[in-house]
C-alpha positions as CSV (number, residue, x, y, z in Angstrom):
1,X,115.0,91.4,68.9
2,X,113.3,87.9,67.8
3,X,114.8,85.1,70.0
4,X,115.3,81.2,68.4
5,X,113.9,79.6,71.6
6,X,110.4,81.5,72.4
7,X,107.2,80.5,72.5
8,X,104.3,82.7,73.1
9,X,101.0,81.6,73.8
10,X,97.6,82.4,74.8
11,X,96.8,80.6,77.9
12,X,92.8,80.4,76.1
13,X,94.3,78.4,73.3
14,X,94.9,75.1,74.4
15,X,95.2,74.0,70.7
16,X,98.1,75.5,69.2
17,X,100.3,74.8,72.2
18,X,103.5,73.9,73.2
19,X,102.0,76.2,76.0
20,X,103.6,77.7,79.0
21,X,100.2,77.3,81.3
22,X,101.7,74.3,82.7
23,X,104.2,76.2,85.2
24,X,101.0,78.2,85.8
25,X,98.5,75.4,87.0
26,X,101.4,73.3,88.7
27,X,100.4,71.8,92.1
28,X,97.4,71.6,94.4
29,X,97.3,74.3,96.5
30,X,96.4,76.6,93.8
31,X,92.8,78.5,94.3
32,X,92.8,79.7,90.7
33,X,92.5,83.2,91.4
34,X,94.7,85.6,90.4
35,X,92.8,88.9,91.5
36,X,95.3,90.2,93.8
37,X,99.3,90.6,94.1
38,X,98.8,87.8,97.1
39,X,97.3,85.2,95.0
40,X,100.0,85.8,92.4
41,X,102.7,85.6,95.0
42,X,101.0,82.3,96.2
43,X,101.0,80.8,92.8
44,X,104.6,81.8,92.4
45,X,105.6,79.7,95.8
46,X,103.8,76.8,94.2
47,X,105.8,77.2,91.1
48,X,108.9,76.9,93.4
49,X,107.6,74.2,95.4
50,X,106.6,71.9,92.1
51,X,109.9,72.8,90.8
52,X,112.6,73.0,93.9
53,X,115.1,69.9,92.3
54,X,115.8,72.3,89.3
55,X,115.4,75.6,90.5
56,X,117.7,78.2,92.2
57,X,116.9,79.9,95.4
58,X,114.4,82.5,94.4
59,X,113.4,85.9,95.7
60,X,109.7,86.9,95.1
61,X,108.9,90.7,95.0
62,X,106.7,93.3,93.6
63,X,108.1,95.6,91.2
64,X,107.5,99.2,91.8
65,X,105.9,100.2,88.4
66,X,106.3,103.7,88.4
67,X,110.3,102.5,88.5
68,X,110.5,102.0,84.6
69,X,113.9,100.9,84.7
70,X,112.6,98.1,86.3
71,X,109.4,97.4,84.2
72,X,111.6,97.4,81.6
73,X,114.0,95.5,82.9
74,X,112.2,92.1,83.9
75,X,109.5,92.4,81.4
76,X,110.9,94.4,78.6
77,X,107.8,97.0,78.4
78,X,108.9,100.4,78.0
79,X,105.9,102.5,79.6
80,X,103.6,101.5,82.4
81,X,100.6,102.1,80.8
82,X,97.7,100.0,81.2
83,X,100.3,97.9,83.7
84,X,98.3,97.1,87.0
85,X,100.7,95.4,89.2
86,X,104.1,93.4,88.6
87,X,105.0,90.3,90.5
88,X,108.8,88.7,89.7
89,X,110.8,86.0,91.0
90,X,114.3,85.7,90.5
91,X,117.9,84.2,91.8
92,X,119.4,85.1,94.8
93,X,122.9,85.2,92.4
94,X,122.9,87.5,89.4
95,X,124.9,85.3,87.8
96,X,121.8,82.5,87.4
97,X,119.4,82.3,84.1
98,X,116.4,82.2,85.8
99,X,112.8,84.8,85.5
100,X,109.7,84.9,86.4
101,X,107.6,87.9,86.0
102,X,103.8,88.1,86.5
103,X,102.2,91.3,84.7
104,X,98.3,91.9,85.5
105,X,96.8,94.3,83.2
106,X,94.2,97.2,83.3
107,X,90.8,95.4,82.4
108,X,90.6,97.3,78.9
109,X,93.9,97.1,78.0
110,X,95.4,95.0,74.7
111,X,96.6,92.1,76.1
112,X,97.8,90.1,73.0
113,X,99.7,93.7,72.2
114,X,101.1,93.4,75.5
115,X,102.0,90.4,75.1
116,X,104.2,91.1,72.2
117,X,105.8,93.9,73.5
118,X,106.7,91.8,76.1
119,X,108.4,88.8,73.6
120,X,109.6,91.4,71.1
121,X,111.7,93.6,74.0
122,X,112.6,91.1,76.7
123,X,116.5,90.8,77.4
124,X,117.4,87.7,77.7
125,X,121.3,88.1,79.0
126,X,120.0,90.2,81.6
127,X,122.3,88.4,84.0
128,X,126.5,88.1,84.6
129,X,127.9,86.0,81.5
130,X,124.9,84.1,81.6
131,X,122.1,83.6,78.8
132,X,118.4,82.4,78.8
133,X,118.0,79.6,76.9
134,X,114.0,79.8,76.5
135,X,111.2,81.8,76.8
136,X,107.9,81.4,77.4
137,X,105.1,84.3,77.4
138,X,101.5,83.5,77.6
139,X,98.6,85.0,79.9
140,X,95.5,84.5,81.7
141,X,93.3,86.5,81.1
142,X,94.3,90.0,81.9
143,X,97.3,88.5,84.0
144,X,100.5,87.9,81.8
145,X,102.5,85.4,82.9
146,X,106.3,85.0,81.4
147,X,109.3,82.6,82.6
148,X,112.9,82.6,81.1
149,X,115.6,79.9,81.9
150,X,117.1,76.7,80.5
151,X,115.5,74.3,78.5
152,X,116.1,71.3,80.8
153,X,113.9,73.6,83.3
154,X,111.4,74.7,80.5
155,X,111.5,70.9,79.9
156,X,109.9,70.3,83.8
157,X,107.6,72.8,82.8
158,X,106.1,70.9,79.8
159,X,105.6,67.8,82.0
160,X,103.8,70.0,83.9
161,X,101.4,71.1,81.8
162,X,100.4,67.2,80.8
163,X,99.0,67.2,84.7
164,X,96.8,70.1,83.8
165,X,95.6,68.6,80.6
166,X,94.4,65.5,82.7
167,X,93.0,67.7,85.6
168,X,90.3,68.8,83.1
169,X,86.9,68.3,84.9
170,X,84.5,70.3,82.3
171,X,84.4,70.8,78.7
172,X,81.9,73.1,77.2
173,X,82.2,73.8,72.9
174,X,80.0,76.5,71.9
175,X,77.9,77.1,75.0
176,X,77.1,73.2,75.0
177,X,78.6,70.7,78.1
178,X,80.5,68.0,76.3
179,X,82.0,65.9,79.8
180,X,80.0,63.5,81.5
181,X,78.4,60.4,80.9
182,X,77.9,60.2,77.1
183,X,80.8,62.5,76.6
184,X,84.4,63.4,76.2
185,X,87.5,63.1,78.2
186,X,90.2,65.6,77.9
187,X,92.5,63.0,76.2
188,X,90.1,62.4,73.5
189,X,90.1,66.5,72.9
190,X,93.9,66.8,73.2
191,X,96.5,65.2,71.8
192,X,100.0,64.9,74.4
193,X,101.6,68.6,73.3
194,X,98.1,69.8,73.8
195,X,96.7,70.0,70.4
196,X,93.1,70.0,69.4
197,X,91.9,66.4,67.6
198,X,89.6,67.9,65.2
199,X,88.7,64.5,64.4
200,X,87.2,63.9,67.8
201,X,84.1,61.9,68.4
202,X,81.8,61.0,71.1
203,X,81.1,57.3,70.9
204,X,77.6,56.3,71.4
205,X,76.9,52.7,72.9
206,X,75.2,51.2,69.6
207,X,78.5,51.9,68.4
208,X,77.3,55.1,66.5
209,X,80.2,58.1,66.0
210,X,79.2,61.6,66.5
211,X,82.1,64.0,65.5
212,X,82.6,66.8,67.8
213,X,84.0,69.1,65.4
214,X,80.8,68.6,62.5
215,X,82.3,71.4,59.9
216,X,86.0,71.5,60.5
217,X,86.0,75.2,58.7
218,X,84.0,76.5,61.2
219,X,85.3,78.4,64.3
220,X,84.4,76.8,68.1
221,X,84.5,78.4,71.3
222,X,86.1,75.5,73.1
223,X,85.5,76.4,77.9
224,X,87.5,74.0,80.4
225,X,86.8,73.7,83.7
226,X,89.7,72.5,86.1
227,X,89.9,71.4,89.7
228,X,91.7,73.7,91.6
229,X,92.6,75.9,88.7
230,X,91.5,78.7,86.8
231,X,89.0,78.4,83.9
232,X,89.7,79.4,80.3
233,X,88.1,79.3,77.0
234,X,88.8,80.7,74.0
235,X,88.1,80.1,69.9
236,X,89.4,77.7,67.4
237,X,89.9,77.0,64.1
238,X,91.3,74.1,61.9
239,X,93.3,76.1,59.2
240,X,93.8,74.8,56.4
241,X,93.2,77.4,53.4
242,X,97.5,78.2,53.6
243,X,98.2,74.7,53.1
244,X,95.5,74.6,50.2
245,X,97.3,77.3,48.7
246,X,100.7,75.9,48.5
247,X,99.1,72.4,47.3
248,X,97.8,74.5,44.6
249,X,100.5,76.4,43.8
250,X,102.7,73.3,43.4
251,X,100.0,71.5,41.2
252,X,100.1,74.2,38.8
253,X,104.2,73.8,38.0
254,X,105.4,72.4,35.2
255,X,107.2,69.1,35.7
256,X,110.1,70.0,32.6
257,X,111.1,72.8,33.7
258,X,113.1,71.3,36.8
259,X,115.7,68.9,37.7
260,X,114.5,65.3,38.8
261,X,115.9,65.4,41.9
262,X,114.0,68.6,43.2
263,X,111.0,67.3,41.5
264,X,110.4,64.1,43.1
265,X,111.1,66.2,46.5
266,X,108.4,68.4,45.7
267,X,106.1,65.5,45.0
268,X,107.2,63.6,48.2
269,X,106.4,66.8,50.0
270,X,103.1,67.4,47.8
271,X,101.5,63.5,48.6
272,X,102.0,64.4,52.5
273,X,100.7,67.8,51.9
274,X,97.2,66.3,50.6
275,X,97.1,63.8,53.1
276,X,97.7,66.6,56.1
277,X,94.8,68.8,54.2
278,X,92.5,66.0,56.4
279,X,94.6,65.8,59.6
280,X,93.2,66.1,62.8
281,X,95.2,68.2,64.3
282,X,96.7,72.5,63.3
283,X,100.0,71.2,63.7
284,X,100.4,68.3,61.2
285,X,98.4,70.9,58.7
286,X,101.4,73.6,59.4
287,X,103.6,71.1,59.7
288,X,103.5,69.7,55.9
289,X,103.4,73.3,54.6
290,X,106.9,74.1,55.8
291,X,107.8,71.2,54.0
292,X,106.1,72.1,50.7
293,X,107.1,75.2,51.4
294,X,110.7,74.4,51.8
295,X,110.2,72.1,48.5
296,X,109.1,74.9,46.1
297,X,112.2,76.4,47.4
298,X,114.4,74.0,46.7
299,X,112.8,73.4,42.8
300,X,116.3,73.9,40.7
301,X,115.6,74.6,36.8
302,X,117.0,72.3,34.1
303,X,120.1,73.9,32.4
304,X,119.3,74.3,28.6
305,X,122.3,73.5,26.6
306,X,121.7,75.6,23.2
307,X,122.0,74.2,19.7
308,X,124.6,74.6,17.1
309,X,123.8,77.3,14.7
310,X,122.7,75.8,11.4
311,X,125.3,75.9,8.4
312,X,124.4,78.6,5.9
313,X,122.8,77.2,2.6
314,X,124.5,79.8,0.3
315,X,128.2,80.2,1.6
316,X,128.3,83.7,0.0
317,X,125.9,85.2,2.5
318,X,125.6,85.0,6.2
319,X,123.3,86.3,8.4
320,X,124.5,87.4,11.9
321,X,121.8,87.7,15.2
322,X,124.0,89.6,17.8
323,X,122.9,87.8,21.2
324,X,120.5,89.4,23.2
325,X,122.0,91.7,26.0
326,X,120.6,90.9,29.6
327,X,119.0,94.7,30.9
328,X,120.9,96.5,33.1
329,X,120.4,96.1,37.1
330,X,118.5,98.8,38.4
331,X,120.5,100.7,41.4
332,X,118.3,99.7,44.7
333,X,118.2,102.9,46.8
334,X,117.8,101.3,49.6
335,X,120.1,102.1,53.0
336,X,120.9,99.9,55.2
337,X,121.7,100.3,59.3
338,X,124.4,98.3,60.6
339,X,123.6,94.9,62.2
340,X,123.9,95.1,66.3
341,X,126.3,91.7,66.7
342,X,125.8,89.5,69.9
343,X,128.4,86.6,71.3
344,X,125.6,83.7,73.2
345,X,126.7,80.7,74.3
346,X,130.2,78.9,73.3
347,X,131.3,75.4,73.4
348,X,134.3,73.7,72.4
349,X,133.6,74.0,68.4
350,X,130.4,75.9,68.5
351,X,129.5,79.6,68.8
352,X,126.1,81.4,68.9
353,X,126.2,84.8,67.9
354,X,122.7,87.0,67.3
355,X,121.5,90.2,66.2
356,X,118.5,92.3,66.0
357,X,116.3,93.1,62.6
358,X,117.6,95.4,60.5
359,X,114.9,97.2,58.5
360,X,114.6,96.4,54.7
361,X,116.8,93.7,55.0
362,X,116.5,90.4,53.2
363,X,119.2,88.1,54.7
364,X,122.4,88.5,56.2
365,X,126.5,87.9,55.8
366,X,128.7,86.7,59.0
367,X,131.9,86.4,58.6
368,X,134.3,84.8,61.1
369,X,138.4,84.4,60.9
370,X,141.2,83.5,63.3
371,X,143.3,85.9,61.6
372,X,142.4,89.1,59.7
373,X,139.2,89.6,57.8
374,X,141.8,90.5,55.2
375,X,142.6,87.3,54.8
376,X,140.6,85.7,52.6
377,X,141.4,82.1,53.2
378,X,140.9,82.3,56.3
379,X,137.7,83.9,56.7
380,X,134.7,81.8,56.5
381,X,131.2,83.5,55.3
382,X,127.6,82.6,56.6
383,X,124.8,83.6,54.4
384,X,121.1,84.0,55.6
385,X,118.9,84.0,53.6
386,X,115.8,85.2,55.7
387,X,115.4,88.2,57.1
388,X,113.4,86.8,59.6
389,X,116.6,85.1,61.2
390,X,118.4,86.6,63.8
391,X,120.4,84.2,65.0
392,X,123.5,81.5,63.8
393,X,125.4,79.1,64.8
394,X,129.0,78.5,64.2
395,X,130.0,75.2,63.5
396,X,133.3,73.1,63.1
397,X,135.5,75.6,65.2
398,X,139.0,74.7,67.2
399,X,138.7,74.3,70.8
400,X,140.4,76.9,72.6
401,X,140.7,79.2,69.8
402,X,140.0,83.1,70.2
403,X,137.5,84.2,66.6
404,X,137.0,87.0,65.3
405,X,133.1,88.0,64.2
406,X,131.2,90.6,61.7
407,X,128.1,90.7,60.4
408,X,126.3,93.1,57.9
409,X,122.8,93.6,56.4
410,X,121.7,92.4,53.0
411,X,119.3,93.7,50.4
412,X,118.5,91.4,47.4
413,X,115.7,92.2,44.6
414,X,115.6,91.1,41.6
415,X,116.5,93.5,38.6
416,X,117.9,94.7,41.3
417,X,121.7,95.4,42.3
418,X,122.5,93.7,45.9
419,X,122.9,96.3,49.0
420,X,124.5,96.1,52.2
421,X,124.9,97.9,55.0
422,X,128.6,98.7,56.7
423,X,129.6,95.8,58.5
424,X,129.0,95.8,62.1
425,X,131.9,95.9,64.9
426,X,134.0,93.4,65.3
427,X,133.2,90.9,68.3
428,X,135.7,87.9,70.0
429,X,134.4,84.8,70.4
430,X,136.9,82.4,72.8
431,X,136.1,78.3,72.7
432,X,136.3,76.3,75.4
433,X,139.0,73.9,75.9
């Protein structure tokens, strides 16, 4: 099941973060190794210490791994292969959002597919009425490291990380030292949410600029060196060839064809687009393709009004043109399983419901009534669009009003009829008062 709050990132990446190494790298005590269950258990108490205002009180263990009830349980992984050891720390109550569960893997094992496992399987309403907010997966190394809580807690985290960032002592880019007298600091490099400025320079004293990054489609292999914390490095890359694409695509449409509006959106969005093509950083460049993106989308086409016929020159004869017949829709054998439905958290007028990924499907239809689906008026309908989706909020409802909620499966091609799937069982959603 996808989540709408996850990030999952690898801790050698420190340019496409929003990053989860800084609950890892929090606080001085830290050795930087991570070779055994002790120094992972230490870390953890550091976590806790940095942390204490926001967190609850915590239990630290190690998790049997031949148990795979458990495995699965705090980490979502369904074997133990290639699992080395398991370190968690959770709530004393069962009834608090809180996880933290350290996986070190065998030295040849696939961490990244791991990793995914890990973000693709992990439960998170694992506790009494209570719901994870956000997740956060990213690893070390072979030592995966994953936390799941609230976002004001994932929000302490962040400003953790911004310590790290400035804790930087050495910076190496392809093989070559680039701290130091004559160099860079770690702010120059990064950006606040830890992005990579690929428009980074060293400044000489004559007041020359040499660029760090010389051919920005070239790939780097960026090493840091910390006090007190572990190393990493890893490669980057400014990507910009998806971007190029949709500038391209956009540049090749046909101004007439389309409504003004949606037109001068799409060239709002296409003028930022070029100008992000040069940016300094992967996330303005990704950034101004969902927008362009999302403006290609939204392009709406003129409506053509059609002309009078012509009247016949010699009234004795007419000529009749029987209008052409749109081609049948083609049946789409395609079958559909029926959506898993999920209540998350409820407010006074709100209501988060999700669901897992139903294969072949192309959006999705909610439905949500106080009464009877049967009645129509009263049943409100959610359409999404994306199949990628798996979750929805609904909006505007009465306070202290008991819902009723279904979802099913959509399958849209066109030429194509539109499929569904049977519409999943009915779940209650109470607001709050």
């Amino acid at each position: 099941m996808k989540k709408q709050n996850i990030l999952i990132i690898g801790l050698i990446l420190l340019a496409v973060i929003s990053f989860g190494i800084f609950i890892l790298v929090s606080g001085k005590e830290n050795t930087g190794s991570l070779e055994t269950t002790k120094d992972i258990i230490k870390m953890i108490s550091i976590i806790d210490k940095d942390n204490k205002n926001v967190l609850p009180e915590l239990e630290t263990m190690k998790v049997d791994i031949k148990n795979i009830d458990e495995v699965t349980s705090y980490t979502g992984l369904k074997t133990n292969n290639d699992i080395e050891s398991i370190v968690v720390s959770v709530p004393m109550m069962t009834s608090q959002a809180y996880s933290v569960a350290v996986v070190k893997v065998k030295d040849n094992a696939d961490v990244e597919k791991i990793k995914q496992e890990m973000l693709d399987n992990i439960d998170m309403r694992r506790w009494i009425c209570v719901s994870a907010e956000q997740l956060y997966i990213t690893n070390s190394g072979n030592v995966i490291f994953s936390v799941m809580t609230d976002k004001d807690i994932a929000k302490a985290v962040y400003n953790d990380f911004k310590k790290y960032v400035n804790n930087i002592t050495s910076i190496k880019i392809n093989g070559v030292e680039k701290t130091g007298k004559g160099g860079i600091k770690a702010t120059d490099l990064f950006d606040a949410d830890g992005n990579i400025n690929f428009n980074a320079a060293i400044k000489g004293k004559d007041g020359s600029s040499t660029p760090v990054f010389a051919d920005k489609s070239a790939s780097y292999t960026i090493e840091l060196t910390s006090t007190g914390y572990p190393s990493v490095s890893g490669t980057v890359q400014l990507n910009t060839s998806i971007l190029e694409a949709s500038i391209k695509k956009a540049e090749a449409l046909d101004s007439s064809k389309y409504t003004t509006e949606t037109w001068k959106a799409l060239q709002t969005a296409l003028a930022k687009a070029k100008e992000a093509a040069s940016a300094d950083t992967q996330a303005i460049v990704d950034a101004a393709n969902t927008k362009l993106t999302e403006a290609l989308s939204g392009l709406k086409e003129k409506t053509v009004t059609p002309s009078k016929p012509a009247t016949p020159s010699n009234p004795g004869t007419t000529t009749t043109k029987k209008p052409a017949t749109k081609p049948a829709l083609k049946k789409a054998n395609v079958k559909l399983s029926k959506p898993i439905l999920k209540v998350g958290k409820t407010t006074k007028n709100k209501a988060k419901v999700t669901w897992k990924k139903v294969k072949k499907a192309t959006g999705y239809e909610i439905q949500y009534t106080t009464k009877g689906f049967g009645n129509k008026k009263a049943t409100k309908t959610i359409k999404v669009s994306k199949a990628k989706i798996t979750s929805a909020q609904l909006k505007k409802l009465k306070k202290k009003t008991r819902y009723k909620v279904r979802i099913r499966a959509v399958y849209t091609k066109s030429g194509y009829q539109t499929a569904t799937s049977k519409w999943s069982a009915i779940k209650t959603v109470k607001t709050k008062y």
